[in-house]
N, C-alpha and C positions, 0 to 999 in steps of 0.2 A: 627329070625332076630330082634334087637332092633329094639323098636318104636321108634321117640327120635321125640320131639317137639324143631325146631331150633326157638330160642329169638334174633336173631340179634339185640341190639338194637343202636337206632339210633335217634339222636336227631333231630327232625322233626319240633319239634315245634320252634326252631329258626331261626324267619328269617333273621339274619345278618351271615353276612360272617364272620367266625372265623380262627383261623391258629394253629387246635388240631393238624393235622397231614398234611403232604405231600400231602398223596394224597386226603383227603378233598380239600384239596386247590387245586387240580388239577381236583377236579369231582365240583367245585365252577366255575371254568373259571379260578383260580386264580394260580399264582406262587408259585411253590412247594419248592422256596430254601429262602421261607420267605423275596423275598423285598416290601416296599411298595410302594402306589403313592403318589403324592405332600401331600394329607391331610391325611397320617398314618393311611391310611385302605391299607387290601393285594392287591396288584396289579392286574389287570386283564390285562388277557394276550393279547387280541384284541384291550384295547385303549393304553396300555404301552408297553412299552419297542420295540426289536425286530430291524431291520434294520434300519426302521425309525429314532426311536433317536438313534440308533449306528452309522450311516452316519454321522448326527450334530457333533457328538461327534469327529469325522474324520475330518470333514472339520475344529474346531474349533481348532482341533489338530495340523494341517498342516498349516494354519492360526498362530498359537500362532510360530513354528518353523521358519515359517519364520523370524515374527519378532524378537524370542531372536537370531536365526542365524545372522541375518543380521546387526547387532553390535558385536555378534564373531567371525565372521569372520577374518575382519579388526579392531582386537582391537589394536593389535600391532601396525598396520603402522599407525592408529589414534594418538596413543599415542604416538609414534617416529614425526611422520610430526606436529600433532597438539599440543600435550604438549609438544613436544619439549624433551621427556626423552631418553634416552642412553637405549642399547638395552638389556642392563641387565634390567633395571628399568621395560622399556615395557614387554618385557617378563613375568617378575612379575606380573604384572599388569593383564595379561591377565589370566596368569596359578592360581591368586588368584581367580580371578571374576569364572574363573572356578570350582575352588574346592569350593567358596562357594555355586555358586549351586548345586553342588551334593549334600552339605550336606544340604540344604535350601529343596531338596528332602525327605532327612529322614523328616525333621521336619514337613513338609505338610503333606507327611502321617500320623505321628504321631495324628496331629491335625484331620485328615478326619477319623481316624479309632478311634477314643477319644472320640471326643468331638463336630467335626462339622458339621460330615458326609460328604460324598465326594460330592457330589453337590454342596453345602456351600462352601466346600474348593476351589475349583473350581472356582464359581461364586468370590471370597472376592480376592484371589490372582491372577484372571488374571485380577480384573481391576488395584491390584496393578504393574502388568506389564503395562498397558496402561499406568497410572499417570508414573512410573518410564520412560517409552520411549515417552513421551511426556513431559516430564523433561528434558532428555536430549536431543532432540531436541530444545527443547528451548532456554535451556544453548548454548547447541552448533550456535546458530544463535543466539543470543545478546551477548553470553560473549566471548566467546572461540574463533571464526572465523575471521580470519580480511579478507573480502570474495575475497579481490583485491591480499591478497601474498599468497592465499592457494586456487588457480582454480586448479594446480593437484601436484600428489605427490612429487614432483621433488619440490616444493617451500618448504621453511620453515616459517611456520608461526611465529609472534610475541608470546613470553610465557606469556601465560595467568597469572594471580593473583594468589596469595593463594588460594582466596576465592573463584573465580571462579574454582582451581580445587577443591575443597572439595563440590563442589553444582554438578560436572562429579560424581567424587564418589558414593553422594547421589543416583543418577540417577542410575548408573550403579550397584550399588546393590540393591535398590528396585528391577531395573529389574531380576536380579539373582535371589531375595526370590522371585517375582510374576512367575517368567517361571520354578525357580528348585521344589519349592511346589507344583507346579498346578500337573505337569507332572507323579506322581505313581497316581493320586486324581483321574485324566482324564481317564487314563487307566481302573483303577478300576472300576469306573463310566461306562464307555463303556461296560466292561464284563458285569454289573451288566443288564446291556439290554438284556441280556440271561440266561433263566431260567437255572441253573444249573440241575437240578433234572426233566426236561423235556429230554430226548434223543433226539428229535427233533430238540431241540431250542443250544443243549449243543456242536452239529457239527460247525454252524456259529459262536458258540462262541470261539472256534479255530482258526476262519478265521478271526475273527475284530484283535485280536493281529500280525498274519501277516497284517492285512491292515493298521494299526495302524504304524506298521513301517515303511510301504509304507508310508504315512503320513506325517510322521515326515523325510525322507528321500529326499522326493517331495520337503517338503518346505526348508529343509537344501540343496537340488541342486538348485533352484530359487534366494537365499538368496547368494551361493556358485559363482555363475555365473552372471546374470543380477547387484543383488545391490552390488557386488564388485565390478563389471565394472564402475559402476557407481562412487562408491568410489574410484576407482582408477582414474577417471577423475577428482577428485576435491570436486565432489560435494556432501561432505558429508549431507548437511541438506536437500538434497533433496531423499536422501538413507535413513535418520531420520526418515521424516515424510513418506514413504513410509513400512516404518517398524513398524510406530506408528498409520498407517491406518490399514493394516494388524491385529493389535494386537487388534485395537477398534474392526474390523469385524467376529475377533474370540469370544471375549465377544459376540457379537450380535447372533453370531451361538448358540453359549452354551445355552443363555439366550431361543433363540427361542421355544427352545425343551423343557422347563421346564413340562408342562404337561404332557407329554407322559413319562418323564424319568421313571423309577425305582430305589428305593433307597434302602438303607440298613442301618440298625439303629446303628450309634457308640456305642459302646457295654464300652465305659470310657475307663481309661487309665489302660492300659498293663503294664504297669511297676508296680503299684502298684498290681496290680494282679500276676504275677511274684513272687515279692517279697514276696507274700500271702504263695505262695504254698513253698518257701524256707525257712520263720520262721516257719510254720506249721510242717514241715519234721525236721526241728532241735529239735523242743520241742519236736517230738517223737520219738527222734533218738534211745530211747530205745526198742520201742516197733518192733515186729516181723512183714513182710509183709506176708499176706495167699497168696498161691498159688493162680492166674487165677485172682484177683480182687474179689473175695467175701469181702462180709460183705463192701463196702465203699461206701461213702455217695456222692448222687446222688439228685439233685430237679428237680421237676416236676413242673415247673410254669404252673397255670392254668390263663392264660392271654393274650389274645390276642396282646398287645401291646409289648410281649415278644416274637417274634416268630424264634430267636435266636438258630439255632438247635446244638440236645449236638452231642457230641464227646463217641464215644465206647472206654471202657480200653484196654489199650496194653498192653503187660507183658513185654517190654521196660523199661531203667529206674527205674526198681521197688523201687526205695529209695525214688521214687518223690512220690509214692503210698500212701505214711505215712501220707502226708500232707490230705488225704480223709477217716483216717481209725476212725471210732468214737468212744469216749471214754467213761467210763460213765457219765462225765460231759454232757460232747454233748449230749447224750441221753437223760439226765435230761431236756437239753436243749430245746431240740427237742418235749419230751414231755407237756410241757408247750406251749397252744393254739397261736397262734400268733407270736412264738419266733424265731428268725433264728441265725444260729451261728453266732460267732465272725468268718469271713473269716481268720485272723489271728491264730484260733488255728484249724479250719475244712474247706479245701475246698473240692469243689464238685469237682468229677472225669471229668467232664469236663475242669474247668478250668487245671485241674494236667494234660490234655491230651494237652492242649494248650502249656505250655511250652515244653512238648515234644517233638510236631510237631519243635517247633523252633531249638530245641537240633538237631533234625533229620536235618532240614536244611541246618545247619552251614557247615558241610562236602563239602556238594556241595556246598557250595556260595565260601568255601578256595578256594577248585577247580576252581571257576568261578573269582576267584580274579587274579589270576595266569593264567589264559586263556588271560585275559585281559592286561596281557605288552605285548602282540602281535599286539592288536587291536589299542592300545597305540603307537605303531608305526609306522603308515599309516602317520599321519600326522605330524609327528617330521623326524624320521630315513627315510623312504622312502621320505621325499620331499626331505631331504638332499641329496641324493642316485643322486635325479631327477637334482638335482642345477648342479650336477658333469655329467651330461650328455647331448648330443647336443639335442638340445630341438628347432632346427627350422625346419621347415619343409615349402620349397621352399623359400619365405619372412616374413613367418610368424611365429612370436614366442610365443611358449607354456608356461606358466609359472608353475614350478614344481606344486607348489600346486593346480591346477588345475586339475590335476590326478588321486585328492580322487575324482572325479564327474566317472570317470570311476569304483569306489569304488562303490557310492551312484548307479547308473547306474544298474552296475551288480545285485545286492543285492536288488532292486525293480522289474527289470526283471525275473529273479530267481523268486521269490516270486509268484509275477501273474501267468507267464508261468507253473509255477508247478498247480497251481490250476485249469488252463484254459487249459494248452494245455498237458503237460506232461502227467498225472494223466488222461482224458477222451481219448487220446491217447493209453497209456499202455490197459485202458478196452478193444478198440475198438479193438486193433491186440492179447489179451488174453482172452476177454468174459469174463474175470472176474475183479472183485475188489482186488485194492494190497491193501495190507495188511498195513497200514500207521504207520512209527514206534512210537512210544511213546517218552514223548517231551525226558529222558533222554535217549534213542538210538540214538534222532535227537540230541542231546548236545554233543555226543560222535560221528556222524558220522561229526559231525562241526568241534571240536577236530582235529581229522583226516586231512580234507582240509585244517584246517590253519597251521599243518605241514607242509603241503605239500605247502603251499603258503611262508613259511619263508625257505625251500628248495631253492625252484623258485629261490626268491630274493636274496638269498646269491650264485647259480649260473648265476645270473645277474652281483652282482657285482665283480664277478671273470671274465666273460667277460670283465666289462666295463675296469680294471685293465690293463686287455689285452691293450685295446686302448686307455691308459690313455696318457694324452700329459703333457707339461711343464705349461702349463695356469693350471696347478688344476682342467681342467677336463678332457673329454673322450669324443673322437667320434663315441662311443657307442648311435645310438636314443633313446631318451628319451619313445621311442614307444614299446623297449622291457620291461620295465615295467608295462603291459600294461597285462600280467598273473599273475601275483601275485598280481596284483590291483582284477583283475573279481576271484582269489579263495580265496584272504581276502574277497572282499564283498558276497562270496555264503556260506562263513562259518557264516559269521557275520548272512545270513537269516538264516540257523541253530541253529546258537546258540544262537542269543537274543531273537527269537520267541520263541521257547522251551521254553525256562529258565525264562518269562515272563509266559508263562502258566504254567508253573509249579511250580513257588513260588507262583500264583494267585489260584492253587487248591488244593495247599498240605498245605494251610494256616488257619487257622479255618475263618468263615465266618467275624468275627470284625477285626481280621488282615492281610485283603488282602493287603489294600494298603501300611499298612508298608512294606511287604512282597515283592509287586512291589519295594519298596522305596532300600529295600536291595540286590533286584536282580538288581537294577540299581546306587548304590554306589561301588555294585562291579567293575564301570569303571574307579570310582575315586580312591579308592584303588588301582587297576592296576596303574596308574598312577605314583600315590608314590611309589609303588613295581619296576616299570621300572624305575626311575628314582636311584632309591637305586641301581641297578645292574647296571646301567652304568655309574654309579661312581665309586661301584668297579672294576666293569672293566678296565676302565681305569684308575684307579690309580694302578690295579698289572700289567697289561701289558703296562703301561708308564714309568715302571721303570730303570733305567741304563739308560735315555738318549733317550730310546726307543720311536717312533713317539706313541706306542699304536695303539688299535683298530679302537677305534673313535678318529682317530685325524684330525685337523684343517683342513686339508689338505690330503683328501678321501684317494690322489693316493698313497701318504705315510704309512698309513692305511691299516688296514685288516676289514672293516666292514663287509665280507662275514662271518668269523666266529665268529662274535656277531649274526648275522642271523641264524648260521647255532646252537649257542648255545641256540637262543632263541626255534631253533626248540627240541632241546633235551629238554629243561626246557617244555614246551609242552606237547612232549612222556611221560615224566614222570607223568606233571598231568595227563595225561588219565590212563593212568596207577592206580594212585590213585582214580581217578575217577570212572575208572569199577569196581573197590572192594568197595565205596560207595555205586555207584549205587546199586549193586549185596548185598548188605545186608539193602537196605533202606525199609522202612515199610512206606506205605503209609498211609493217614485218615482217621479212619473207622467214618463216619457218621451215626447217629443213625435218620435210616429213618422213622420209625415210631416214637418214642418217648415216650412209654407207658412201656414197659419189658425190663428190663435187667437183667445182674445176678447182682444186687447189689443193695442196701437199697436206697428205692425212695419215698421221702419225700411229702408232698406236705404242699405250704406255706397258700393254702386256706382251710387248713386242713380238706379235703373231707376225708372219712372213709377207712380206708385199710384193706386190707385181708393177712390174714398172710397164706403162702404156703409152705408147708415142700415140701422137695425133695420124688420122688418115682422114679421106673424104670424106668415110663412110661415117666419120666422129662427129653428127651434131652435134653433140655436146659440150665436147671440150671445148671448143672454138679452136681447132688449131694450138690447142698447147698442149705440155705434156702432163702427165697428170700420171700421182702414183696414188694408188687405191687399195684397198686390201678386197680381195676376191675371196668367196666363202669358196673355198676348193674343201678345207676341212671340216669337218662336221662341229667344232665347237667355236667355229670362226661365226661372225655376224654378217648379217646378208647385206650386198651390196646394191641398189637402188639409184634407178635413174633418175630423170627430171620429175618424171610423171608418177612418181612415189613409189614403183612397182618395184618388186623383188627382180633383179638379173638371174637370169636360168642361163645356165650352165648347159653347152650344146655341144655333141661331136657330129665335125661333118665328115660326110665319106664320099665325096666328090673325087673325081679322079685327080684334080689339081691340090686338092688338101687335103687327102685321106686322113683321118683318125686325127686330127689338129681339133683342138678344142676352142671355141669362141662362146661370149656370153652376151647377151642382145634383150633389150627390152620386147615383155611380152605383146606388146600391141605395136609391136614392129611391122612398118608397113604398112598398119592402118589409120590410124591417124596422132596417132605419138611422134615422141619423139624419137623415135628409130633408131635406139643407141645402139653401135655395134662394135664389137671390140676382139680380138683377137687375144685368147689366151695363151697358146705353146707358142713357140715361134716356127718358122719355117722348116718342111722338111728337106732333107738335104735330096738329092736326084734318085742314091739308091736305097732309099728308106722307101720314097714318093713309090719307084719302081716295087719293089718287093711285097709294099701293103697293096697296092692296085694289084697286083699281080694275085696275091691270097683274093684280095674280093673278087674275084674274078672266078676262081676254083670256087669258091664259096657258093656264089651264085649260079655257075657248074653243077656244084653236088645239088645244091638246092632244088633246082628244075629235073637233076635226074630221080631223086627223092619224090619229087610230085608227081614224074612218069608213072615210077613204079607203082604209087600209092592208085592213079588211075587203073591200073592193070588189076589189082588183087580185087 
């Protein structure tokens, strides 16, 4: 049997908390997916992050909802009753402020994964939502109200100035960039309270994005119901400042939790980085990619302040490959002490894996663009639905759009109940744990329901047809709508939960939030995509004369087979959807950080070992591969497939006495059995002279043991 003296080594003598590897940082106390705390050391997992500041993060959420809800609601009949505009103009008006928050969305992320980090982002644009709704409160009670002709909607106010509408404006898009920026920044922020690379911490992390829509749901039915009421009385400036209290008290949540958060370091701007790996692949448009990723350039920051984790090569793509393969300039380059490439003609495999992940995205976000003229019609198509049906029930009357609340309703019920009741339920009459599907099975069984909810509603409106009268509508209850509201909003928990976590973990660590930002303009795009088809809709089927689908007048109309086309347009995405899903390649994160197959630089130019391939190399595949070996104590540990630290081994075999080799520790057993040879070969009279010392060694040893029997 080999002797072998095992060298694990281990840097002992530092006592600060570093972030070489994962699981250092998880045998430190600290966070293994590299966030940090307020002063830029790794996070510890007992005084940060975790429910505590992911509650804040909720309350400050549902808090922020209510106040942008509660000026969108009633943006239209403000702008009809108070500035006095035509219902084309209002409409505008609203469907603008709208879309500019979607994209005031992108742009916040942009700035949180950049440049400001999402806390910053956070903090800087929701007090711009405070200032912007305490703007317009203000305006609206000294310029805008004349408080005696506008106590409730039926009055028509005096029209305001120029000037005073251009200071509404003002107000009303501040608010849109402070509530559409905050909102992927917030999300992101909240994930970021659970450790990714914990299994523990990584289940709740699941659960804050459903509650997160709870959230945001909460304070859209609050905003939906009490402060419309209120604005439907009149009193707008008392709906103002009750929305511009709300918005002060979500700043003060946010704010509270600063200590405890967990951060993540903006890693600069993507776009230039992008661009990096697209000039880099053009200047080498001639050169050859190798099979598997060998030979491409890879860094190893040894830096605490960088704990940024890389990305494994896919064989995906392979043209974007070109942009990491090194030339002999590069090498040149590289061999000079201190020098780092031009990014522009060499990037690291990491960044080439980053635009990939995006490339991978895009699929599903079409997908998800196109799910969304479904979702887009809850609150246009279905209230109109609602206008044409009898909506009193004994003396009292419902008003259609008050319907999505049975929407909002569903879709937070749903939510909890699965967690709380459904889910420990199913254990309790099976003794076991189901099986929970993955977020794009949940994005596909969501699919599915909102078929079946655009079904619903177009045999609604073939009912209501049935008992359509001469007034333009039908005494059809406005109460049978009342299914396709609860299986739009149980699809809606399917689908924007999912798709939330799943552009938040197929996204490299610097690009979560844009990532959110994009899985949530996919609503805005729906938008313009529905609105594109029911123009042409009704421009081919209005033609000769023809009422059309959507016409003026329901009962004239066939609005059941726009329902029923929107359900085919639907089937289809899914359709495109499962042959997506069914070929998407997920993230491979590189959970150690020390081995891979491909050329690893380092910028502190600690010493490297050059490692040819042998049998015993599952690893490599057969190539050659330079590494950096922790032989020093202030050097970082090197790690195989299987995440594990390499230990450092001396054998004393008579064929390689005292030669050192380093080999994964579950070598043999069911790993990946990496094995590597450190010193190189001894020469005949070295091999002779150490066999010969062990030999005397284990001579005196036994005669040592004699003696010690004898006394």
């Amino acid at each position: 049997m080999d002797i072998e003296e095992e060298l694990l080594i281990s840097n002992n003598n530092d006592d600060s908390v570093n972030c070489d590897s994962p699981e250092e940082r998880g045998m430190d106390g600290c966070t293994k997916d590299g966030t940090m705390d307020m002063y830029g050391k790794p996070a510890m997992k007992a005084k940060t992050g975790g429910w505590r500041a992911g509650s804040l993060v909720l309350v400050s959420e549902g808090l922020a909802a209510l106040a942008s809800a509660g000026v969108e609601a009633n943006m239209v009949l403000f702008s009809k009753s108070v500035l006095r505009q035509s219902n084309a103009d209002a409409s505008n008006t609203s469907t603008t402020f709208i879309g500019t928050l979607n994209i005031c969305a992108l742009f916040g992320a942009f700035l949180s994964d950049s440049y400001l980090g999402r806390y910053l982002t956070c903090v800087v644009f929701q007090a711009v939502l405070v200032i912007g709704l305490v703007s317009l409160s203000l305006s609206t009670q000294q310029f805008l109200i004349e408080l005696k002709g506008c106590r409730t909607t039926a009055d028509i106010c005096n029209k305001p100035s120029p000037a005073k509408v251009v200071s509404f404006y003002i107000s009303i898009y501040l608010l849109a960039l402070g509530s559409g920026a905050t909102e992927p920044a917030v999300a992101t922020l909240g994930a970021d309270q659970f450790d990714e690379g914990d299994s523990e911490e990584n289940k709740p992390k699941t659960a804050f994005f459903s509650y997160y829509y709870v959230a945001l749901n909460l304070g859209s039915l609050i905003a939906e119901t009490v402060l419309v009421y209120i604005e439907n009385m009149g009193k707008w400036v008392m709906a103002l400042w009750i929305s511009t209290s709300c918005g002060f008290l979500a700043l003060i949540f946010l704010l509270s939790g600063t200590s405890r958060y967990r951060h993540a370091r903006p890693s600069g701007n993507p776009i230039s980085r992008f661009f990096q790996v697209i000039v880099a692949c053009l200047r080498k448009s001639k050169i050859d990619v190798l099979s598997h990723g060998e030979e491409l350039y890879e860094v190893q920051v040894n830096d605490e302040q960088d704990c940024a984790r890389r990305l494994l090569h896919t064989d995906d793509f392979k043209y974007l490959d070109k942009a990491a393969i090194m030339t002999q300039s590069d090498e040149l380059l590289l061999s000079i002490k201190g020098q780092t490439p031009n990014p522009w003609h060499l990037c690291t495999v990491t960044q080439v894996e980053e635009v990939k992940c995006v490339l991978r995205l895009l699929p599903i976000w079409f997908c998800a663009v196109v799910t969304s003229v479904a979702f887009v019609q809850v609150p246009s198509l279905f209230v109109e639905q609602g206008e044409a049906m009898n909506s009193q029930i004994f003396n009292f009357h419902i008003a259609p759009a008050n319907m999505t609340v049975v929407d909002i309703i569903s879709t937070s019920t749903f939510i909890i109940c699965f967690e709380k009741v459904i889910v420990p339920l199913y254990v309790k009459l099976t003794k076991k744990q189901p099986k929970i599907p993955s977020e794009l099975e949940r994005m596909g069984i969501g699919m599915v329901i909102l078929i079946m909810a655009m079904i619903v509603a177009g045999l609604v409106e073939q009912c209501r047809l049935k008992y359509a009268n001469e007034k333009e509508t039908s005494s059809l209850s406005i109460f049978w709508q009342i299914p396709q509201y609860v299986l739009v909003g149980v699809s809606e928990a399917f689908i924007y939960i999912a798709q939330w976590g799943f552009f938040e973990s197929e996204i490299p660590d610097g690009l979560k939030s844009l990532g959110l930002g994009l899985s949530m303009s996919s609503s805005a795009l729906g938008s313009f995509l529905c609105g594109i088809i029911v123009t042409m809709v009704t421009k081919i089927t209005s033609k000769y004369g023809k009422s059309g689908w959507i016409s003026p007048n329901l009962n004239e109309g066939h609005m059941d087979r726009f329902f029923f086309l929107t359900a085919a347009l639907i089937a289809f995405d899914l359709v495109v959807f499962v042959v997506c899903a069914n070929r998407f390649k997920s993230i491979r994160i590189d959970k150690g950080g020390g081995l891979s197959n491909k050329i690893t630089t380092d910028r502190a130019s600690i010493g490297t070992t050059k490692m040819s391939s042998t049998n015993s190399d599952a690893f490599s595949s057969g190539s050659n591969v330079t590494c950096r070996c922790r032989i020093h104590l202030n050097d970082p540990p090197v790690r195989c497939h299987c995440g594990y630290e390499l230990r450092i081994h001396t054998s004393w075999t008579k064929s390689n006495p005292g030669r050192r080799f380093i080999s994964c520790p579950e070598r043999g057993v069911n790993k990946c059995g990496f094995f590597k040879w450190i010193d190189d070969d001894n020469c005949d009279r070295s091999r002779n002279i150490i066999s010969g010392l062990l030999d005397k060694l284990k001579l005196a040893r036994n005669e040592l043991a004699s003696a010690r029997q004898q006394v």
